[in-house]
N, C-alpha and C positions, 0 to 999 in steps of 0.2 A: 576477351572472355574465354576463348578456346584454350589459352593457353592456362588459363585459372581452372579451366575442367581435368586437364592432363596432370597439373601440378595435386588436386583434388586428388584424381582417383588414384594418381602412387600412390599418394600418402595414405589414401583409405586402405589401397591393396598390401601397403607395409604393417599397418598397425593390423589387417584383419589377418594376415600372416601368423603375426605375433602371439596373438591372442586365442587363436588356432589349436587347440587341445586335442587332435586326435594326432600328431606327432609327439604329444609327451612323452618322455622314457624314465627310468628310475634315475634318481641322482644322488652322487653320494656328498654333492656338498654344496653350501647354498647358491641360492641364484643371483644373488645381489657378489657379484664378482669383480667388479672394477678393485685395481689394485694399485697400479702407478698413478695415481693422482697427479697432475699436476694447475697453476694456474698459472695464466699470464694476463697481460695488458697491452693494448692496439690502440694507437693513435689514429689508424684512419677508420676503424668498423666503431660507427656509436650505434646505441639503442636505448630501447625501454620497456619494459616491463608491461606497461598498461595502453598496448599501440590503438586501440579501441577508444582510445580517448581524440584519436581524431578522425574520426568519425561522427562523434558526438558533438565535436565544434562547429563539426559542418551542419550537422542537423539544427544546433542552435542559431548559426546562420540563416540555413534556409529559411524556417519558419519566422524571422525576424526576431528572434526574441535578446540579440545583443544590441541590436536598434531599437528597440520599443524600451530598454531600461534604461540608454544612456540622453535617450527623447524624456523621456516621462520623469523618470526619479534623479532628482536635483539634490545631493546632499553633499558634495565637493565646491567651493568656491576656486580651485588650481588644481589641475591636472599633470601633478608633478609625480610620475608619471601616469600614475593608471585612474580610467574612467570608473566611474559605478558598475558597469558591467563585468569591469575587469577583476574586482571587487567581488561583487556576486558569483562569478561563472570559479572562482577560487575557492569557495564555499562547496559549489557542486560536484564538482571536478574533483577535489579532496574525496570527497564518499564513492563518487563514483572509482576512485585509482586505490577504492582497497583503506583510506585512512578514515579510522575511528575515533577520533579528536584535533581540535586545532591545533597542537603539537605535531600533527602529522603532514603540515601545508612546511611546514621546517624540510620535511622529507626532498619533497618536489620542489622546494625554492634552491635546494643545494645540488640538484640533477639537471646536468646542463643540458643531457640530451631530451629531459622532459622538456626544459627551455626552447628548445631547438623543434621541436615537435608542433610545439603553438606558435611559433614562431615571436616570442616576446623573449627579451632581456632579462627580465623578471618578473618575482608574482612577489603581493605582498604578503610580509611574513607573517607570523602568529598573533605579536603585538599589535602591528597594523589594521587586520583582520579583524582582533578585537574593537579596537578604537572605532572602526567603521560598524561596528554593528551599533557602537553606542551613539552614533550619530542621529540612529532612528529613533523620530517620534509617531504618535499614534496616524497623524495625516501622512507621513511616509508610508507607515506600516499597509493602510488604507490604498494608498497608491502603487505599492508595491504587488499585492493582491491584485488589483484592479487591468496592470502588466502583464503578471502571468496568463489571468482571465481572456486577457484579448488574444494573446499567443496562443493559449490554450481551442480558442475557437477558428483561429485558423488552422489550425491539426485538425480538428473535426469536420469543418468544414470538408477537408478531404474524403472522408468516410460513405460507403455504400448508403443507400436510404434507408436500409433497415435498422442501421446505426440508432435512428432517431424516434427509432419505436417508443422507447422509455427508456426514463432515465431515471436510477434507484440511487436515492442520496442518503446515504448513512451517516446518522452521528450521534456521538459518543465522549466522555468526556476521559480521561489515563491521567493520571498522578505521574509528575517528572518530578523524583525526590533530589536533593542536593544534599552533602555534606558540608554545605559551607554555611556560616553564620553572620556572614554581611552584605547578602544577597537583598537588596532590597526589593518591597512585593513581595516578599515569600512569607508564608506561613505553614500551620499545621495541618494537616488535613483531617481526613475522617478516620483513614488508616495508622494516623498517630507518627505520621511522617512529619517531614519538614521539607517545603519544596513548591513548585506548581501545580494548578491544575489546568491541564490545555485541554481544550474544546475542540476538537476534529471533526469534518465533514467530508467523508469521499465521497466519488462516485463510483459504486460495485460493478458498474459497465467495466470498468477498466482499471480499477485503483487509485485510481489517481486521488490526492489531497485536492480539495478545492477549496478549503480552508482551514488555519489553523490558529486558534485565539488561545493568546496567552493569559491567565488569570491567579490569582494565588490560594496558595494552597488550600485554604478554607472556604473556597468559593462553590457551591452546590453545581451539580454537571452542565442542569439545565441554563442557566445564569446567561445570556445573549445569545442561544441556542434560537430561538425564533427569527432575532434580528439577521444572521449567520444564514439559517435557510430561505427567509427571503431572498437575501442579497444573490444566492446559491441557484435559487429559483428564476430568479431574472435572467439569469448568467443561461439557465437552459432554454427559456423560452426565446432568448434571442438567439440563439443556436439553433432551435425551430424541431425542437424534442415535440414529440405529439402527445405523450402523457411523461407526468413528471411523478413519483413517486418519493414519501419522506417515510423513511423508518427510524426507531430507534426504542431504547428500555423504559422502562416505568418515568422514569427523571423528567424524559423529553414530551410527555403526553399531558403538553402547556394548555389547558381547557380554553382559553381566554383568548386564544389564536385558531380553534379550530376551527370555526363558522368564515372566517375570510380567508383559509385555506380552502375549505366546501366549497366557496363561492367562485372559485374558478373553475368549470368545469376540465381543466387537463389536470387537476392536481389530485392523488391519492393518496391517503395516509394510514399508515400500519404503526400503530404504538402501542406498547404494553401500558397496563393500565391499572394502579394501584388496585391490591385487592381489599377494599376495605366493607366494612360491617353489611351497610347496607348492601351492597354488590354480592354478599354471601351470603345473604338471605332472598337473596333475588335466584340466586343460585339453586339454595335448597329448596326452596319452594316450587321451583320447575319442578312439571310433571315426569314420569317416567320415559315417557316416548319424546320427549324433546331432546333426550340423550341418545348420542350411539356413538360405538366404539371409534376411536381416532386411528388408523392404521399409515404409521410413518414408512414412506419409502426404505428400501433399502441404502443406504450408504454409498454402496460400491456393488458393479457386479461384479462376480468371480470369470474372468479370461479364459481358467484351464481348468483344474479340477480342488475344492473346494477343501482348506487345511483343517485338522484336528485343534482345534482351540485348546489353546496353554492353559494349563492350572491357574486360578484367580491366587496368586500368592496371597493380594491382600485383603480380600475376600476370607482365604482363611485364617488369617491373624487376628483377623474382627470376630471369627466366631471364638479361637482360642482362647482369648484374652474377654471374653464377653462383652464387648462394646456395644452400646446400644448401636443398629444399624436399620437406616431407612432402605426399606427394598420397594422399587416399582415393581407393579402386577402389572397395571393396565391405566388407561385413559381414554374418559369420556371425552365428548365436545357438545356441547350445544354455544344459543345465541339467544340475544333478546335485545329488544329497543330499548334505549336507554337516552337521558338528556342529562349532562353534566351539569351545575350549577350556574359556573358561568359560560354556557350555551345556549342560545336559542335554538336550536336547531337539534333534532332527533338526531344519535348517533347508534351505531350496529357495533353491540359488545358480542365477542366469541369468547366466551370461556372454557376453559381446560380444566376437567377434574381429573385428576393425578390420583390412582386407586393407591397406597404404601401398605406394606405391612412394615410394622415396627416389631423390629426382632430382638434378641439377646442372647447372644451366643447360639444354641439351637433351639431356642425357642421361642414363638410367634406369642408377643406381648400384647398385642390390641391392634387392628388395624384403622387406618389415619386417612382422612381426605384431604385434599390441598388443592385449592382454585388460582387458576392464571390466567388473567383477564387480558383481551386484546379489545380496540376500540380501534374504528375503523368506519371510511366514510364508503370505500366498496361494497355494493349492493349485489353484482352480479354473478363475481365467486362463491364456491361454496365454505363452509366451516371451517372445513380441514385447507383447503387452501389460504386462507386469509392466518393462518394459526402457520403455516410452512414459510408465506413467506417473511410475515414477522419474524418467522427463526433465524431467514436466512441472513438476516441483519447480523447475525451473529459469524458470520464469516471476516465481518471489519474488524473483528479482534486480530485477525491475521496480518491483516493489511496495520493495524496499529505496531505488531509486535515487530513485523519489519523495518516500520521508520524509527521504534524506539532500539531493538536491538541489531538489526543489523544497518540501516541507513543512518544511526545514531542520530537523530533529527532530531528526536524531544530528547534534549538532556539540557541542563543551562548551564553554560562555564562561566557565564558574564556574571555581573552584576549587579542588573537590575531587571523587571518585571520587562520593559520594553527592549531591551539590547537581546535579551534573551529568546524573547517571539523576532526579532527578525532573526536571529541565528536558525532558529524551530525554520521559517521559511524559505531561508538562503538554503538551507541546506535539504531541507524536505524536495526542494526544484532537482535534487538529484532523480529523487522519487518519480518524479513528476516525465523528466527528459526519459529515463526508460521505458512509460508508457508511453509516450511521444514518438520512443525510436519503435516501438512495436506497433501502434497506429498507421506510423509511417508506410509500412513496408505495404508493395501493391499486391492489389490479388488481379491479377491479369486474367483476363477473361478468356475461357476456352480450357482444352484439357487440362491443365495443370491449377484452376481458379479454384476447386476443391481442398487440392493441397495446399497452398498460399493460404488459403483463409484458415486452415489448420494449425497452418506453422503460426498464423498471425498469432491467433488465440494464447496459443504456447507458450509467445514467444510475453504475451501479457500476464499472463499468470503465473510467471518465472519468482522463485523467490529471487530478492536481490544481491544473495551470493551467489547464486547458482546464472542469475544475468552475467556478472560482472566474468566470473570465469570461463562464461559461453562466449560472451565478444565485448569484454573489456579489458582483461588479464591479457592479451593476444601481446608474445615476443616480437617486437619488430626493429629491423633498423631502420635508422632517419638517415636519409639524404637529401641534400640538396645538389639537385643536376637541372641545367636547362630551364633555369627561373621557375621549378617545379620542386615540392617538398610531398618525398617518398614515403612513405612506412612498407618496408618492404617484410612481409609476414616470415616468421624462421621458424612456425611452428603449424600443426595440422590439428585442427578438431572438426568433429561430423557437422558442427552447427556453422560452416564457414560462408555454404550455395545461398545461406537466410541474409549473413551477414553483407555479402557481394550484390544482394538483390535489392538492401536498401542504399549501400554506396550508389548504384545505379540510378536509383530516383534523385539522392542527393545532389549529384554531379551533372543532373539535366539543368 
């Protein structure tokens, strides 16, 4: 390790050299100066690109999770050559080294030093790949989930006690559109697409997918939503979470399930909650002092000293051009007891009046009320709390937009409803091992246990390109010396002491 400090702080002391602007001088011609080019080839120095990929083998090791798939999920009768896991972990390993479609496992089956890195002869190809997804049916798919689930809770298991405070389960339903037209399962949706609708459930502790249900396009969000949070539900209470919380939009507020959620006392629930007729005469009928102003945190705080805000460009095109436009003033909150139809049991609605003025061009046309309804089995919070954290449900669009746009996870190349949710899965578990690998890392007790648990957080909330380039993308060469397979690092970034300190746990 002393020697990984020394090798550290050159590197840091060369690049802050570099970067260094109070020796700038004038120059008269650009910076970008290399001039003799040349390339060559070396038969003895191999490497690759993506050295952070074994690291991640190891962590898939540690926590069992290449034994618990090749134990549990049976869909190979001959092992000529590669196991189910071998299968899977090619799925992961693809998203994790930077590739954006099964086309890209072609990449890495032709690079012998990625070969060489995992130490296997080959992975299988795209075709292949395919074919293995189509093997899965719904009791694979069930058991496949079921894999993750148990690996998933040995990682926690790990975790400080406060970990198990609560556990916030978002879900949410995203349209995977497809251009293809012999996709079977697929249909239209609402958005006038053609394609799927997948049903997701994270956990906001961490990000992580804890499930993902494939359905077709015309399928409503809420549609096995209930079934999905139980399953999700059990998964935390045997982890030994002390409150479980379920959010999600107007879709997921299933009346019919709310009273045997109630009836657990560790379960709380925050759902939006259609605003219809009668709820808006319950509304206006509230007296005046039931209402008081809703005051939202700020955002962000300002670090240094606080900027001149930019021109609303489109703010003034809309008056320009006279567009009608909705403007917020302000927003009440009140509450009141309510019983849904099919409930037994009394439920606590907060609603949101939303003050508008509706303008046109520069002129204020009438102003407009608008109510948004939350329903919810928490008694003890106040108004404005139970209304924030229903909002914060709204951060899982982020954690969506990264499995769809950069983990590529919801997309369907296959061709059918079910080949296409295990590809969503196999390849979502990239998702999944980078929460893993930032769970992982220890917060050592004692002076430095502050910082650990800093970096840990960080290192969780990393979008997935910005992981992947921190300690995935990492230059190394492969060797093999002394019945030992190297990755010897040839390059330097500031997030290396994070990277080193979970190899260390691995390697116990």
């Amino acid at each position: 390790m002393s020697i990984f400090r020394r090798w550290f702080e050159k590197g840091k002391s060369r690049i802050s050299r570099r970067l260094d602007k109070k020796d700038d001088t004038l120059t008269f011609r650009p910076t970008y100066s290399a001039r003799n080019i040349q390339f060559e080839v070396s038969d003895k120095i191999h490497g690759i690109t993506c050295g952070g990929i074994g690291a991640m083998h190891l962590l898939a090791r540690r926590i069992g999770l290449i034994d618990a798939i090749d134990q549990r999920l049976h869909l190979l009768k001959f092992h000529l050559p590669y196991h189910e896991s071998d299968h899977v972990l090619n799925f992961a390993y693809n998203a994790l080294c930077n590739g954006t479609c099964l086309q890209d496992i072609e990449l890495r089956r032709n690079d012998e030093n990625y070969l060489d890195a995992l130490g296997t002869r080959r992975i299988p190809d795209p075709t292949t790949a395919g074919d293995f997804c189509r093997r899965f049916t719904l009791e694979h798919i069930d058991a496949f989930i079921d894999i993750v689930n148990e690996v998933r809770l040995k990682v926690w298991a790990r975790q400080p006690d406060d970990f198990f405070d609560c556990a916030k389960i978002d879900m949410d339903g995203i349209i995977v559109e497809t251009t293809g037209e012999c996709k079977e399962g697929m249909d239209m949706s609402y958005k006038r697409t053609w394609g799927y609708h997948a049903l997701a459930l994270t956990l906001a502790n961490t990000g992580e997918v804890l499930s993902i249900v494939n359905r077709p396009g015309n399928r409503p969000s809420h549609e096995g939503a209930a079934e999905e949070a139980d399953r999700v539900v059990q998964l935390c209470r045997k982890a030994g979470f002390r409150l479980i919380v379920l959010r999600g939009d107007t879709d997921f507020s299933q009346t019919r399930y709310l009273d045997g959620w109630d009836s657990d006392p560790r379960i709380r629930f925050y759902y939006g909650y259609d605003s219809k007729q009668n709820l808006e005469e319950i509304a206006d009928n509230l007296p005046k002092s039931a209402w008081r102003p809703l005051q939202r945190p700020a955002r962000y705080s300002v670090k240094t000293q606080p900027r001149r805000r930019r021109t609303n460009v489109k703010e003034q095109v809309v008056k320009e051009r006279e567009f009608e436009n909705l403007r917020l003033l302000s927003e009440d909150v009140a509450e009141f007891d309510y019983r849904p139809a099919a409930c037994r049991k009394t439920y606590r609605i907060v609603v949101v009046r939303k003050n508008i003025s509706v303008e046109k061009g520069e002129q204020v046309l009438f102003p407009h009320e608008r109510y948004f309804f939350y329903i919810t089995n928490e008694r003890e919070c106040t108004a404005d709390q139970v209304v924030f954290e229903a909002n914060d449900r709204c951060n899982q669009e982020n954690h969506l937009a990264q499995l769809k746009g950069a983990v590529r996870a919801l997309h369907a190349p296959l061709d059918n409803l079910e080949s296409n949710w295990a590809y969503m899965l196999m390849t979502a578990l990239a998702w999944n091992l980078k929460a893993w690998w930032a769970l992982m890392l220890p917060e050592t007790p004692g002076r430095w246990q502050e910082k650990h648990r800093a970096e840990k957080q960080w290192a969780l909330k990393l979008e997935f390109k910005t992981f992947l380039n921190a300690f995935m993308l990492l230059p190394c060469q492969i060797l093999k010396t002394g019945g030992k397979l190297v990755y010897r690092l040839l390059g330097w970034n500031p997030h290396l002491p994070i990277f080193f300190r979970l190899l260390d746990v691995l390697r116990c």
